[in-house]
C-alpha positions in Angstrom: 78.8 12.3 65.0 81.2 12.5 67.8 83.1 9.0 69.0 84.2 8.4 71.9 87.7 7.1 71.9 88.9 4.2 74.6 93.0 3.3 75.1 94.4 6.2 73.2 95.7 9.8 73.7 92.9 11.6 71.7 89.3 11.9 74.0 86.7 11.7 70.6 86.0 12.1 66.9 84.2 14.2 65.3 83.5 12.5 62.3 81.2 14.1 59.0 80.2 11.1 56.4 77.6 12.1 53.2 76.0 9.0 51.2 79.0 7.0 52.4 81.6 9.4 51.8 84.1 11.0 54.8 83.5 14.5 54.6 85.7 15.0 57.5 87.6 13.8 60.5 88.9 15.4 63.4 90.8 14.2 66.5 90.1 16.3 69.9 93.5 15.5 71.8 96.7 13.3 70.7 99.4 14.0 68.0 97.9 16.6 66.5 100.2 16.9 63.4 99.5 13.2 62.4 95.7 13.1 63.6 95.3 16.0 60.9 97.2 13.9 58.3 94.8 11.3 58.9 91.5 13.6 58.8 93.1 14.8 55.6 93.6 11.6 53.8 90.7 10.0 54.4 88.3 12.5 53.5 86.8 12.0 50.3 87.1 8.2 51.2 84.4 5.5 51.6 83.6 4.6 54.8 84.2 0.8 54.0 87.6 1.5 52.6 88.8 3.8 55.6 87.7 0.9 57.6 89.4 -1.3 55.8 92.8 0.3 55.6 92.4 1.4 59.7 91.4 -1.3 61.4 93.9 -3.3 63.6 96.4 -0.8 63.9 98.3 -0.6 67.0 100.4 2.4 68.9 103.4 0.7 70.6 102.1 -2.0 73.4 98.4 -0.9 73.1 95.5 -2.8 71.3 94.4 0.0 69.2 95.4 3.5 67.9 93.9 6.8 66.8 93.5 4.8 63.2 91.8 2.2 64.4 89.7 4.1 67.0 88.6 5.8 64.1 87.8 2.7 62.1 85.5 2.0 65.3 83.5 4.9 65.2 83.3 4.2 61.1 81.6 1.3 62.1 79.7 2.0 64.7 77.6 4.7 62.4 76.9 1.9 59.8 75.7 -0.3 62.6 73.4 2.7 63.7 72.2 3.7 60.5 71.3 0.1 60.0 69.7 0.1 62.8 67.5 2.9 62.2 66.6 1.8 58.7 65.6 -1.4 60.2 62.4 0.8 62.1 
């Protein structure tokens, strides 16, 4: 799946998950040294957790972050796969 982002330096995710599990994560744009250090540790993570520990992060003045934009797109694929297993 590729996210999106909205009010940060990165453009989108590309974002892998298996059976609930982040397979892997990576940031097109931004600080690339810490966007990597993210993609790295929450790989092997559940998506809830990532969520979790992401979500509400702010960069400087702004009302998000890379982190959180990523806990965004962690949820929007739930809500879509929800959706679809609702057909």
């Amino acid at each position: 799946m590729t996210y999106v982002t909205k009010g940060v330096c990165s453009k989108s995710i590309n974002i892998s998950v298996e059976d609930g599990i982040i397979k892997s994560v990576e940031f097109v744009g931004g600080c690339n040294g810490n966007l990597q250090g993210i993609g790295r540790l929450v790989q092997g993570m559940k998506v809830e957790e990532a969520i979790q520990r992401l979500k509400g992060i702010c960069c400087g003045q702004k009302d998000t972050s890379c982190p959180d934009q990523l806990a965004t797109a962690l949820e929007s694929m739930i809500e879509t796969r929800a959706d679809k297993q609702a057909i």
